[in-house]
Structure formats: structure tokens, C-alpha cells
N, C-alpha and C positions, 0 to 999 in steps of 0.2 A: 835696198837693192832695187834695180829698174830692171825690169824685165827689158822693154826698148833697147835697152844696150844688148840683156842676150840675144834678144832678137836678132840683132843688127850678127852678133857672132855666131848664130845660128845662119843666117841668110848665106854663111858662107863655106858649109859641112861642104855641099855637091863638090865643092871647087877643090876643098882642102882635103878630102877621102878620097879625090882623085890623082892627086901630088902624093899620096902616101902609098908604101909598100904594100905588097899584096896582104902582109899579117904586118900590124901595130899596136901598139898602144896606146890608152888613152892619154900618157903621159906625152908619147912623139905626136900623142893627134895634137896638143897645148902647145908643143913647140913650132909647130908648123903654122898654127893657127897666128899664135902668137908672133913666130917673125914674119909673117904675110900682111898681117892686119893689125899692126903694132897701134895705132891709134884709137883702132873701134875697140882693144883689150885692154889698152889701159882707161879708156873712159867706162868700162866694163868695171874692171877692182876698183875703180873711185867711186863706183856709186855702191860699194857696201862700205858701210859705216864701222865695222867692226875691226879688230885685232888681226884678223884671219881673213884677208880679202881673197887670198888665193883658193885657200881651199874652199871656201864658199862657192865662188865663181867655176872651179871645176866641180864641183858635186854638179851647179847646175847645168854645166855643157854635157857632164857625162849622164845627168837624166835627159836628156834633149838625144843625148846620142844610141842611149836604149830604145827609144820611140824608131829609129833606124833598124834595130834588128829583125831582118828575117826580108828588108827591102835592098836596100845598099851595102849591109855590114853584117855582121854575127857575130854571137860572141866565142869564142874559140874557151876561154877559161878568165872565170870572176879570180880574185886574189893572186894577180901574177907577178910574180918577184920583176922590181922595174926599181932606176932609180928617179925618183920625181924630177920637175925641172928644175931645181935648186940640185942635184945631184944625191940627193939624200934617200937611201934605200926603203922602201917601200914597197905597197900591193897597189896595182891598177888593174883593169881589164885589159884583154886581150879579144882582138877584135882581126876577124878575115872579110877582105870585099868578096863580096858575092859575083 
């Protein structure tokens, strides 16, 4: 994994928490992000190496995106029934702009 690449998708929270609803998830923050910046996020999952580039790549956005709580974001509730962006039912965080 390169950091430099999250970087790069980090450099663009301000822009993309600002396009998103007043309560989200981290699952709609991946989608928004993802069709905004569709090139800096896939040069992002090529650079892990593994079986599982997805979820690699959002653990790391979504620890980047707790460094935001209590500034831009909060989290509203951890383990929130959501379904990921493959559509497949799951827990993400839930998250209110401040």
C-alpha cells in the first residue's frame, strides 16, 4: 500500500464532506469519493497488493476520517446497518457535519 495515493484521496475529504448530506455514511462517503475522483481511487486499490484491495483501502480512508471527529464530522453511531458499495449488507459508521 502507498500512503501517497491515500494521501492524494485524503487531499479531497474538505471537498467531498461538503457534497454529502447533513448525516452519511462512511459507505456514501466511498461512493461520492469514488465517483468524483475515480482515477486517484483506483490508482489507490492497485497499490495494495492483496485479495482485498477494497476493504484495505476503506479501513484506511475511514481511520483518516476519525482524525476529522469533533472538526468537520462526528460520529453519530459505530456499527450502522448500511449496505457497502457492492450492495452487500453490512456495518459502517455514521457520521453528522458539524
Amino acid at each position: 500500500m502507498s500512503d501517497q495515493h491515500v494521501n492524494i484521496l485524503e487531499s479531497f475529504f474538505t471537498e467531498t464532506i461538503k457534497k454529502m448530506e447533513r448525516q452519511f455514511t462512511s459507505h456514501e462517503f466511498f461512493q461520492k469519493l469514488l465517483h468524483n475522483h475515480q482515477s486517484e481511487y483506483i490508482a489507490a486499490l492497485a497499490s495494495y497488493s492483496d485479495a482485498m484491495p477494497f476493504r484495505k483501502l476503506h479501513y484506511e480512508l475511514t481511520q483518516r476520517l476519525k482524525q476529522l471527529d469533533g472538526m468537520s464530522i462526528t460520529v453519530q453511531q459505530t456499527n450502522y446497518s448500511s449496505r457497502d458499495i457492492f450492495g452487500i449488507a453490512s456495518t459502517t459508521t455514521l457520521w453528522r457535519k458539524i
